[in-house]
NUDO-57539 format. One record per residue (C-alpha): residue number from 1; residue in one letter; x, y, z. Coordinates in steps of 0.001 Angstrom, whole numbers, plus 500000, padded with zeros to 6 digits. Layout:
<r num="NUM" residuo="A" east="X" north="Y" up="Z"/>
...
This chain:
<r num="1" residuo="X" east="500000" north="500000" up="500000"/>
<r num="2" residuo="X" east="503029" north="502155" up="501165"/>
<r num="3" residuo="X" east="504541" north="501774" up="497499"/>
<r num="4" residuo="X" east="501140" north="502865" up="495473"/>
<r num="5" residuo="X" east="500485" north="506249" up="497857"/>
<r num="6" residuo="X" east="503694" north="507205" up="497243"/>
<r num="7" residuo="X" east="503431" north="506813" up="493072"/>
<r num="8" residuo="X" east="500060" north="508434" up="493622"/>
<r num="9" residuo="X" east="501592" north="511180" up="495269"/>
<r num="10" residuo="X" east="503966" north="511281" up="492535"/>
<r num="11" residuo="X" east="500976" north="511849" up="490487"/>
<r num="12" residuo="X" east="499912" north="514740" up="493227"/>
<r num="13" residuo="X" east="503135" north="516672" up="492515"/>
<r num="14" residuo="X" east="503189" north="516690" up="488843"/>
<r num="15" residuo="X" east="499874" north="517985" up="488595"/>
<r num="16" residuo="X" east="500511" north="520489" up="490921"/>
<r num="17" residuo="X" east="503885" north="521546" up="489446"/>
<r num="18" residuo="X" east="502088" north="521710" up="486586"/>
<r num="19" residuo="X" east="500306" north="524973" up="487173"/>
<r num="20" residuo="X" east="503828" north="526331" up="487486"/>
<r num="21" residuo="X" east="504627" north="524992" up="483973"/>
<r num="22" residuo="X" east="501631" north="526669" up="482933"/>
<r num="23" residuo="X" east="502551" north="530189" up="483512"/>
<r num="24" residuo="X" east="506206" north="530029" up="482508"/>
<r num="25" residuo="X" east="504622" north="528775" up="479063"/>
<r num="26" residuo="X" east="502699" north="531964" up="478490"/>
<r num="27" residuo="X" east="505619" north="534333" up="478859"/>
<r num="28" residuo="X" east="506678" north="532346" up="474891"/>
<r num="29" residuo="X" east="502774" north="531814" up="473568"/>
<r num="30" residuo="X" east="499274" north="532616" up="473836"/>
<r num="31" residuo="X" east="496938" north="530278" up="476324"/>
<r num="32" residuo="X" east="495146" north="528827" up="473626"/>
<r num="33" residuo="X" east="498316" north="527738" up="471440"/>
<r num="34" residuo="X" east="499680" north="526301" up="474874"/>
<r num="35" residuo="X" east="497000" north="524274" up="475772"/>
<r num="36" residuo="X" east="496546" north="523036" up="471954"/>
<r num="37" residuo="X" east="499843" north="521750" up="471869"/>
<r num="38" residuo="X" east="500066" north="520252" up="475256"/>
<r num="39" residuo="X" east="496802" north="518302" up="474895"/>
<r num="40" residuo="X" east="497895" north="517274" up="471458"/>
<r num="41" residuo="X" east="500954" north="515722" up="473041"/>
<r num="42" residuo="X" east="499075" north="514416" up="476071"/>
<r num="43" residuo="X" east="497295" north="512220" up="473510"/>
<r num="44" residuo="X" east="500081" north="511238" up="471582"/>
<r num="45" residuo="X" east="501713" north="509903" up="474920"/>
<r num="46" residuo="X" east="498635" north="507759" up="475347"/>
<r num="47" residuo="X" east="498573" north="506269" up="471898"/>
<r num="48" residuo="X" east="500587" north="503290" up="472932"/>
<r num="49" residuo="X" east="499170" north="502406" up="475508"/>
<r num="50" residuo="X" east="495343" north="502728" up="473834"/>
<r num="51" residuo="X" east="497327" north="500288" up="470835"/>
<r num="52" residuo="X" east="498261" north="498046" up="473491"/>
<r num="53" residuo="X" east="494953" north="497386" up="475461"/>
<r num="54" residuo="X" east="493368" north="497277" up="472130"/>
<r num="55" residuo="X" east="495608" north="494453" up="471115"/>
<r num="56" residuo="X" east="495265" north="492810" up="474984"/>
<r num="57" residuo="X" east="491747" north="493140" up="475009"/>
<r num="58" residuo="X" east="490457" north="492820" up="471209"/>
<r num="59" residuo="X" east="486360" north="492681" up="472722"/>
<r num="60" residuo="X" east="483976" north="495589" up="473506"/>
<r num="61" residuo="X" east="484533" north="496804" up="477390"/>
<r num="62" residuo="X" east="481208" north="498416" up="477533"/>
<r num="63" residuo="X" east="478075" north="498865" up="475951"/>
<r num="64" residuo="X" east="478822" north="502200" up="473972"/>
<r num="65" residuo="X" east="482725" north="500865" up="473245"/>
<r num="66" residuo="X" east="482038" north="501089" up="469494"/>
<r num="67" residuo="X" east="483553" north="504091" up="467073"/>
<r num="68" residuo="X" east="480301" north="506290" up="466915"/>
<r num="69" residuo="X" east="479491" north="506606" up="470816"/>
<r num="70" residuo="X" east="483461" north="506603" up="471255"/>
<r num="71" residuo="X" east="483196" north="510112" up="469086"/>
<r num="72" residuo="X" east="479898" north="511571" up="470971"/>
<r num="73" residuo="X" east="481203" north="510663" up="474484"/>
<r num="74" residuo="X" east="484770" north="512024" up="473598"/>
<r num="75" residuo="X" east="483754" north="515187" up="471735"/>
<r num="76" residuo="X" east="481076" north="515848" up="474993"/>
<r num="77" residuo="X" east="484187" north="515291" up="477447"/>
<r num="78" residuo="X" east="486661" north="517055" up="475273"/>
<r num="79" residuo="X" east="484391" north="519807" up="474873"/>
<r num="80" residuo="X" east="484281" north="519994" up="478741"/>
<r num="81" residuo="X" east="487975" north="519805" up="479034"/>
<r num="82" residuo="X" east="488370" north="522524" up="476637"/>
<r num="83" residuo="X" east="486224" north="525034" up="478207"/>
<r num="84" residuo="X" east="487609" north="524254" up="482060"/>
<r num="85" residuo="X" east="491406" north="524129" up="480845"/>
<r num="86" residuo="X" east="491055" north="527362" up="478569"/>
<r num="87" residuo="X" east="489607" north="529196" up="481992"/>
<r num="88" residuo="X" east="492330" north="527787" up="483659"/>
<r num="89" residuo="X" east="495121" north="529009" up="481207"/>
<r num="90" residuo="X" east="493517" north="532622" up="480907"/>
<r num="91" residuo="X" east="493274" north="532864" up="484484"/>
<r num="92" residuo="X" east="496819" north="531829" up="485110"/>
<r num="93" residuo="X" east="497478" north="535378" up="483240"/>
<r num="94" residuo="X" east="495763" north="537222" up="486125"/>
<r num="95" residuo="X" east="496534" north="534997" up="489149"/>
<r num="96" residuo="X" east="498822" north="533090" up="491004"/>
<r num="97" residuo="X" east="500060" north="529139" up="490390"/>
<r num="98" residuo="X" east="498934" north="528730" up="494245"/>
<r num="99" residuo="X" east="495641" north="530036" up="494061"/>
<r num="100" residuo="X" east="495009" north="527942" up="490762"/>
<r num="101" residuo="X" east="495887" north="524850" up="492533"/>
<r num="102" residuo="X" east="493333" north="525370" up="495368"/>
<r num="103" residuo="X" east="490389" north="526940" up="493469"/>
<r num="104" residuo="X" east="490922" north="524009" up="491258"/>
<r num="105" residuo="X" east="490933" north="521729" up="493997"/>
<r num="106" residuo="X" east="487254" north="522348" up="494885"/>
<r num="107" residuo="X" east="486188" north="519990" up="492315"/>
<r num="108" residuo="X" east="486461" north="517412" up="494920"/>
<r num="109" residuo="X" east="483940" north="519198" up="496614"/>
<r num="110" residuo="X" east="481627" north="520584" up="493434"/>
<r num="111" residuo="X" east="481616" north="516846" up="492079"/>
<r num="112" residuo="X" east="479010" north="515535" up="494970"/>
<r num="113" residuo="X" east="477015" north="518819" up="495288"/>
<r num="114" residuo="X" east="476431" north="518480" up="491138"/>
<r num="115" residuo="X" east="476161" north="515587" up="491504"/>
<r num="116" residuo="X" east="472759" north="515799" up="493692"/>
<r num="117" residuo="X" east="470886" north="517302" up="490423"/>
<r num="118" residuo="X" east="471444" north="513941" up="488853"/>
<r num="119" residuo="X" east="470153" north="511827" up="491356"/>
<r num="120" residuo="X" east="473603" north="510776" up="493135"/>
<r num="121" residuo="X" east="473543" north="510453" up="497051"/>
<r num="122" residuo="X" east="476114" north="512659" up="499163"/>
<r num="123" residuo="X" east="477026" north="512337" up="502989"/>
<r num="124" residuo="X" east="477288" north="515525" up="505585"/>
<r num="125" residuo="X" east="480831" north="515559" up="505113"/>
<r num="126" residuo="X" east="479930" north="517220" up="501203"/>
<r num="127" residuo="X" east="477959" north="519763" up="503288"/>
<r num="128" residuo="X" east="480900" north="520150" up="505975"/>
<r num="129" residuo="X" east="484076" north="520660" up="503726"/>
<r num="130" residuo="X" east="481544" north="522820" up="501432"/>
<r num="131" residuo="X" east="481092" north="525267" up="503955"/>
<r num="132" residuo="X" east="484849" north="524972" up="504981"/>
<r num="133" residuo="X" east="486408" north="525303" up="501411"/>
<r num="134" residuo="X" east="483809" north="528431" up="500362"/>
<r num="135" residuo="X" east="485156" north="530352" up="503598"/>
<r num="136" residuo="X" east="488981" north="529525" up="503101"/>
<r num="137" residuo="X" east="488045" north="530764" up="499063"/>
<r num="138" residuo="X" east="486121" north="534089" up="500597"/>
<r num="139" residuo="X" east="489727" north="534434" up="502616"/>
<r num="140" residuo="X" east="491912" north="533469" up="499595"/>
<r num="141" residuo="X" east="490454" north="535274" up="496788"/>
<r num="142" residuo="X" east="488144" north="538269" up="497967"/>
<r num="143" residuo="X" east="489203" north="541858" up="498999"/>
<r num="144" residuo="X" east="488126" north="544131" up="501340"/>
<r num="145" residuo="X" east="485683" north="545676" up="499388"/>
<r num="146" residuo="X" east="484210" north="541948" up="498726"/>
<r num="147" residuo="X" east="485555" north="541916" up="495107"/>
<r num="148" residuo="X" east="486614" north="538400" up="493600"/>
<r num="149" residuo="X" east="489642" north="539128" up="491666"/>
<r num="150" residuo="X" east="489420" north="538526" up="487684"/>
<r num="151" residuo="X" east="492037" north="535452" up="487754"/>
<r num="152" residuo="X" east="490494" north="534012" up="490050"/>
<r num="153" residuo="X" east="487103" north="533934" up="488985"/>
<r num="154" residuo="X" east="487781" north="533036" up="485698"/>
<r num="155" residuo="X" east="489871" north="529606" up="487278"/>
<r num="156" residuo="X" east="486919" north="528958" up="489354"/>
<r num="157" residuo="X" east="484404" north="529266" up="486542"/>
<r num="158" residuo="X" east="486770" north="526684" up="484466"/>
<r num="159" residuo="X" east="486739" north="524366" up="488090"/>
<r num="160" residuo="X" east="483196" north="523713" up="487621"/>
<r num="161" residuo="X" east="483506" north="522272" up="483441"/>
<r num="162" residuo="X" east="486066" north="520057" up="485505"/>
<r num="163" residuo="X" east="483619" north="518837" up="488090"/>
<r num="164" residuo="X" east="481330" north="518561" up="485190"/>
<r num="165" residuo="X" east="484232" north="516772" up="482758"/>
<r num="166" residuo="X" east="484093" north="514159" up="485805"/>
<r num="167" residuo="X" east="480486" north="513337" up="486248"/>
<r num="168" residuo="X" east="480420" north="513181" up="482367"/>
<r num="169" residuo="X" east="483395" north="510263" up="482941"/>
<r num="170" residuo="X" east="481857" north="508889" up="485970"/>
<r num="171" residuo="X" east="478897" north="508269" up="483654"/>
<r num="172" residuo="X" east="480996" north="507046" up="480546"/>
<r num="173" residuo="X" east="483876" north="505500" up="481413"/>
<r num="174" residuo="X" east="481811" north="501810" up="482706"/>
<r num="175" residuo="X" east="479952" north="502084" up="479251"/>
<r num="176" residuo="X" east="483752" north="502015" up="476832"/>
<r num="177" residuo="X" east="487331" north="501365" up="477509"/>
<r num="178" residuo="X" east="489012" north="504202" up="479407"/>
<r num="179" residuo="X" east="492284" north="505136" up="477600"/>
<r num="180" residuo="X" east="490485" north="505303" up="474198"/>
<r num="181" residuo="X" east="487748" north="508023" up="476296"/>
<r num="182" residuo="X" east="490612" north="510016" up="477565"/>
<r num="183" residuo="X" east="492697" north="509601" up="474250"/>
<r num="184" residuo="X" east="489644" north="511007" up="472766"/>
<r num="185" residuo="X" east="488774" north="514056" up="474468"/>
<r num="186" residuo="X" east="492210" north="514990" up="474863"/>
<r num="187" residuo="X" east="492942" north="515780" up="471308"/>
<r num="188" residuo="X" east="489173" north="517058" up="470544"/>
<r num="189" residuo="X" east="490112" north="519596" up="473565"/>
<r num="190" residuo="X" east="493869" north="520036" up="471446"/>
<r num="191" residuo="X" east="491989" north="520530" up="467931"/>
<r num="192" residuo="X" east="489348" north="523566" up="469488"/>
<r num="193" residuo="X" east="492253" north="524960" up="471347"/>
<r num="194" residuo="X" east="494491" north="524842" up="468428"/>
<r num="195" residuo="X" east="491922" north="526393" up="466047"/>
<r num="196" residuo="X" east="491142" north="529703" up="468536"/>
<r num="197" residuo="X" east="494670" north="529913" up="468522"/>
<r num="198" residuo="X" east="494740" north="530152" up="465026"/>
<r num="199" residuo="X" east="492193" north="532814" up="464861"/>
<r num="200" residuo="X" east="493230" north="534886" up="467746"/>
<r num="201" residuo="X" east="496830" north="534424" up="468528"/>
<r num="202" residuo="X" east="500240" north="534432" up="466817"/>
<r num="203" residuo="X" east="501575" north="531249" up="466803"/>
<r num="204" residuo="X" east="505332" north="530941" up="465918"/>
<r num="205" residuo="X" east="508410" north="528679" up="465589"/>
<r num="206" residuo="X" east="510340" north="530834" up="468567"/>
<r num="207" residuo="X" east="507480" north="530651" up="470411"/>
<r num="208" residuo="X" east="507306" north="526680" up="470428"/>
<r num="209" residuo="X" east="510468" north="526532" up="471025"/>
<r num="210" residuo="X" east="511046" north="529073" up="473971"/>
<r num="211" residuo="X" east="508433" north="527278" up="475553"/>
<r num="212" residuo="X" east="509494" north="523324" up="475052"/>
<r num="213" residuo="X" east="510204" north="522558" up="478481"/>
<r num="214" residuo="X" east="506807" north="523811" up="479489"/>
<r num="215" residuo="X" east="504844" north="522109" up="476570"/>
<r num="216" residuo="X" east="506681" north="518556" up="477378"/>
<r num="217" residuo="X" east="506010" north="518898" up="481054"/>
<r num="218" residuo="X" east="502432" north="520070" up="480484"/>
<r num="219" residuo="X" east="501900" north="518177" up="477846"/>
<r num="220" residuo="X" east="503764" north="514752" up="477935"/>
<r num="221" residuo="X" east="503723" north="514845" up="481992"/>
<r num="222" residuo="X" east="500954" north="515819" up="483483"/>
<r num="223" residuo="X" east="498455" north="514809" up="480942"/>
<r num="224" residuo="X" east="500233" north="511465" up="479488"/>
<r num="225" residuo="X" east="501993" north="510320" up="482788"/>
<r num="226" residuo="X" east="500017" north="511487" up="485844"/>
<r num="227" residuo="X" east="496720" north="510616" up="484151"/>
<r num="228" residuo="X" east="498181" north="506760" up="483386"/>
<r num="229" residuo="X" east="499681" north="506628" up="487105"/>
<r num="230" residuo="X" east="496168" north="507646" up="488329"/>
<r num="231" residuo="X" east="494454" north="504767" up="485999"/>
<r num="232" residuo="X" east="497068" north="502347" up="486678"/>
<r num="233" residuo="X" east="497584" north="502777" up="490708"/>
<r num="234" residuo="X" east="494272" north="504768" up="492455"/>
<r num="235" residuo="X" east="492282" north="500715" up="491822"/>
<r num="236" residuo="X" east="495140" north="499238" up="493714"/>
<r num="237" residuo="X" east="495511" north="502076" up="496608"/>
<r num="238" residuo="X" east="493694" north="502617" up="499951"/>
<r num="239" residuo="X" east="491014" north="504946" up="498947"/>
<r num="240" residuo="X" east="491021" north="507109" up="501993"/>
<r num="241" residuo="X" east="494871" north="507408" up="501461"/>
<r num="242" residuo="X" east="494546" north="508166" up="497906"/>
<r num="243" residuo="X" east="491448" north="510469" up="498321"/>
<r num="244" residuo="X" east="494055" north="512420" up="500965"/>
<r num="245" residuo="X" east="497031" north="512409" up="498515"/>
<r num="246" residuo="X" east="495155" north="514070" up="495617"/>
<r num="247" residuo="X" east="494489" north="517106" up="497307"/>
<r num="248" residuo="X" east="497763" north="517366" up="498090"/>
<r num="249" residuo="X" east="498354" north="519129" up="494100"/>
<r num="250" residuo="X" east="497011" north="522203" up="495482"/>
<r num="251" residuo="X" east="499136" north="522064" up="498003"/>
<r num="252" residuo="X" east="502262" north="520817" up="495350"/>
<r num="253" residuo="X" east="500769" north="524169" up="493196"/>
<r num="254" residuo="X" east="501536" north="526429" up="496406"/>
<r num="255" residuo="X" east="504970" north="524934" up="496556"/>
<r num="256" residuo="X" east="506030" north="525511" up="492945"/>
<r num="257" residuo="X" east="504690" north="528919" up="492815"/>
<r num="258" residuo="X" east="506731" north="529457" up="495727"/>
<r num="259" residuo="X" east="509890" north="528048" up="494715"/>
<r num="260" residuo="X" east="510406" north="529000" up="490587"/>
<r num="261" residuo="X" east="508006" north="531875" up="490615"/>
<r num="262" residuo="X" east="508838" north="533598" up="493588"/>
<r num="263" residuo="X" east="505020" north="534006" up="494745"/>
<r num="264" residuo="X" east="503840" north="534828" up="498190"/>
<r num="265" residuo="X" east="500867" north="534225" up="500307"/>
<r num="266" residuo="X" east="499744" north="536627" up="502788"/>
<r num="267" residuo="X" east="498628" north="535507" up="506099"/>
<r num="268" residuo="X" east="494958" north="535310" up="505270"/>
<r num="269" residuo="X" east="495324" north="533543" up="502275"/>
<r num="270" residuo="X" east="497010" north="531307" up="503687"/>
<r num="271" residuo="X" east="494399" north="530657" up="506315"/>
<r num="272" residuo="X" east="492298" north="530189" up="503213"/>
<r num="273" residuo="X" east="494541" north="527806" up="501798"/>
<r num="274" residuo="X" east="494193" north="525770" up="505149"/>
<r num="275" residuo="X" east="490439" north="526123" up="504886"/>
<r num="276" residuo="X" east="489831" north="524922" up="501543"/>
<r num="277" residuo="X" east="492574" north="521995" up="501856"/>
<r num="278" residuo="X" east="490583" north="520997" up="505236"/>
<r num="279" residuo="X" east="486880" north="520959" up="503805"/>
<r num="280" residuo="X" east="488221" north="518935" up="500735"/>
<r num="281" residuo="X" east="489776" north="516273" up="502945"/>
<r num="282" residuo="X" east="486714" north="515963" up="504513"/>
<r num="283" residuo="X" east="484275" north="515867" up="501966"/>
<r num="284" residuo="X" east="486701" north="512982" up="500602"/>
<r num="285" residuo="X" east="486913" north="510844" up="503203"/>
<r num="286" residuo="X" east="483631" north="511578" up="505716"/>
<r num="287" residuo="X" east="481794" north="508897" up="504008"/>
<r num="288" residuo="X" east="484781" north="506288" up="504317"/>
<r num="289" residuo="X" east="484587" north="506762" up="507960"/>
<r num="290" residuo="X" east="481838" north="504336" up="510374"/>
<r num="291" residuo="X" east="481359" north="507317" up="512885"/>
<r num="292" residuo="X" east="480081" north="505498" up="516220"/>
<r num="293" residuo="X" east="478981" north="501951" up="513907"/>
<r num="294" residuo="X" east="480915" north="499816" up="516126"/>
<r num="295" residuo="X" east="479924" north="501013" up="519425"/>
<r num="296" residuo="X" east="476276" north="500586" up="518132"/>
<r num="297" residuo="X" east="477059" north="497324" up="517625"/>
<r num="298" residuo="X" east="478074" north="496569" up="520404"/>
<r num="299" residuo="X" east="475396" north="497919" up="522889"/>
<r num="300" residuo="X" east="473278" north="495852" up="521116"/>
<r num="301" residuo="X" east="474867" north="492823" up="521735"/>
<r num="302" residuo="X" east="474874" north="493746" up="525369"/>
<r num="303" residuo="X" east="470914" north="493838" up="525230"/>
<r num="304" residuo="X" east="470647" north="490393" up="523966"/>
<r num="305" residuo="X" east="469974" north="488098" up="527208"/>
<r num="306" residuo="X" east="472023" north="484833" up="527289"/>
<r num="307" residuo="X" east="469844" north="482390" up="526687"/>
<r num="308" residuo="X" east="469059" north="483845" up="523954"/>
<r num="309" residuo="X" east="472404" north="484068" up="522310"/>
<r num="310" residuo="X" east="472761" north="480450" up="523340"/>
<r num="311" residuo="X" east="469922" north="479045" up="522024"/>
<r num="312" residuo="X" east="470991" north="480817" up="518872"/>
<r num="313" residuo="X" east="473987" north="478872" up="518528"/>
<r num="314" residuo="X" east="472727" north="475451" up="519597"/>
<r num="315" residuo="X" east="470427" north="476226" up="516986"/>
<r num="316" residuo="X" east="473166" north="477343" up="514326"/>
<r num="317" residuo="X" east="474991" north="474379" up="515139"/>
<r num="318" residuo="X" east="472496" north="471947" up="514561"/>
<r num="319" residuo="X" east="471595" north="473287" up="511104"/>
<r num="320" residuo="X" east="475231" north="473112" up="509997"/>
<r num="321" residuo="X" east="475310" north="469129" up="511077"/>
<r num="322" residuo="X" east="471817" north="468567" up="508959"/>
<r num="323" residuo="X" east="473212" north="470715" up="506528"/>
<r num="324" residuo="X" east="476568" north="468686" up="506512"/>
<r num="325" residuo="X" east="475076" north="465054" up="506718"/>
<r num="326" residuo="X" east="472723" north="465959" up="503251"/>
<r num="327" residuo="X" east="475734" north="466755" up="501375"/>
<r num="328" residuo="X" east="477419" north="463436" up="502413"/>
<r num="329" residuo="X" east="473823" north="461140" up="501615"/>
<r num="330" residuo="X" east="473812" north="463251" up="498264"/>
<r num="331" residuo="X" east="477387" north="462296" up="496997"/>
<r num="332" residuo="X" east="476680" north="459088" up="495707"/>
<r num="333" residuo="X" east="472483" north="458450" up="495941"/>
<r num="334" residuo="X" east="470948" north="455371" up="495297"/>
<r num="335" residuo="X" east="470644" north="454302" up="491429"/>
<r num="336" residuo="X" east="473514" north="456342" up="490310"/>
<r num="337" residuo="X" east="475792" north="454944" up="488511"/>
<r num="338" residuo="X" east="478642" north="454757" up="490500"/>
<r num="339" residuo="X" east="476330" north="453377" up="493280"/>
<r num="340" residuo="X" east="475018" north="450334" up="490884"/>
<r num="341" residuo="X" east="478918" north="450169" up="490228"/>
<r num="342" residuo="X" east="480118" north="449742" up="493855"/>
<r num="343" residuo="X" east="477073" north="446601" up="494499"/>
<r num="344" residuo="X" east="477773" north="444794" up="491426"/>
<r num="345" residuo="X" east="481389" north="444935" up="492330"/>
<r num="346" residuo="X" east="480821" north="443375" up="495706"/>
<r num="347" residuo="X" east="478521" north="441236" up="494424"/>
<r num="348" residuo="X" east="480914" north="439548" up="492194"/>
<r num="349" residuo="X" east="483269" north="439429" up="495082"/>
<r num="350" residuo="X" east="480751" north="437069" up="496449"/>
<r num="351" residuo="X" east="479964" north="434828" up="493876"/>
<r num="352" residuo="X" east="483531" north="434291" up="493315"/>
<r num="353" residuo="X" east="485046" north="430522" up="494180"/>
């Protein structure tokens, strides 16, 4: 277990650092030529591994795991990833990498509360880190004169397509294979970027180039690497431990803003950080959690007298006795073959001189 939370946190820190990558990018290109290119690597990173499942497992996965629902699921979730990772980028112009990472993070939170208008069920600990994460935001990203800053709006508009991007996988990813969903959606969202980019921004050579290390660590990854880690390992892992360790990007985000882009955090966004990293942990793991089942339990079991329990077992016993001396009459019954078999045998033993 050990060994998968710490790849998973691996996972954590890439996306995190990510947001760092993010920015430096922009200081070479335009956010929509970014994000086309690094999606449209993303999915070339995946293409072997989508050939090799295909080749592993040649047979539908899912009811809609056919080309034509492959196309409408992936150009519904690629549309969603385009619209929450192009108010991501644009926001990055206006904010910080550390406040990205946590107003992003609250998709762990928007997912259940969305979630309700479709019928899913959600636990008090949604309604807990809700309250929680919308008061450390209020700290993090509002002024005095109860103004949301531009950057940070815009990132928390894109955090609910993501929350949406997820219930739309949630929904899809039983119904078709996985990698061929994600493979899918990744370069419909690197096609729309790449064709506003076309139409609004200058894209050059220099550019591309100034910006390589950003594109190959947005690109090939966070959105080729991290996403297979999180595939490959979050099935295996303790899901309270992993639920724990993917918050942890926002906190990664904080980190790398910190270190390569010299940002700071005042003291009460920082308390806001601390809010919103609380009431996601929460909302995560609440439901994971038997609050006061096993002391239930127990009184209970105090309440039953005796002879009660006693009789119970006498009783449990005997049934597992008749229940055991059936299955040995019913092995070999009378008139079977092996039965007839068995007589005839001794029977000749008998007539023998």
């Amino acid at each position: 277990m050990l060994g998968y939370d710490l790849v998973l946190l691996l996972a954590a820190a890439i996306w995190g650092f990510a947001f760092v990558a993010q920015r430096m990018g922009m200081d070479h290109m335009g956010p929509f030529a970014f994000n086309g290119i690094r999606f449209l690597m993303g999915a070339l990173t995946l293409l072997p591994l989508m050939l090799w499942r295909a080749k592993k497992y040649p047979k539908p996965v899912g009811e809609f795991d056919n080309r034509k629902m492959l196309l409408i699921g992936g150009g519904l979730v690629g549309g969603l990833v385009f619209l929450g990772a192009s108010f991501q980028q644009v926001g990055l112009i206006y904010t910080t990498a550390g406040n990205a990472g946590f107003i992003t993070g609250l998709y762990l939170i928007l997912v259940p509360l969305m979630g309700l208008a479709f019928g899913q069920r959600t636990n008090a600990g949604t309604g807990i880190g809700a309250v929680l994460a919308f008061a450390g935001l209020y700290l993090l990203s509002f002024t005095d004169s109860l103004r949301m800053s531009w950057g940070d709006f815009l990132v928390l508009v894109g955090t609910f397509c993501w929350a949406a991007q997820i219930l739309a996988i949630g929904w899809l990813s039983p119904k078709m294979d996985t990698i061929k969903l994600a493979f899918t959606e990744f370069l419909v969202c690197a096609l729309l970027s790449l064709a506003v980019a076309l139409g609004f921004e200058s894209i050059t050579w220099a550019g591309i180039s100034g910006a390589a290390i950003p594109l190959f660590y947005g690109g090939v990854m966070s959105v080729g690497i991290a996403y297979t880690i999180q595939i490959v390992v979050q099935k295996k892992a303790n899901a309270a431990h992993g639920a724990i360790i993917m918050s942890m990007e926002a906190v990664f985000a904080l980190i790398g803003g910190w270190l390569f882009l010299q940002e700071t955090l005042s003291l009460k966004g920082a308390v806001g950080c601390g809010l919103m990293l609380a009431g996601m942990i929460i909302s995560q793991i609440w439901g994971m959690c038997k609050f006061g089942k096993r002391d239930k339990i127990i009184n209970i079991r105090r309440h039953i007298p005796i002879h009660v329990r006693k009789n119970t077992r006498r009783i449990c016993q005997q049934v597992k006795r008749n229940s055991h001396a059936r299955r040995c009459h019913c092995r070999f019954p009378q008139g079977s073959g092996k039965g007839r078999g068995h007589r005839q045998s001794q029977g000749e033993q008998e007539t023998e001189p």
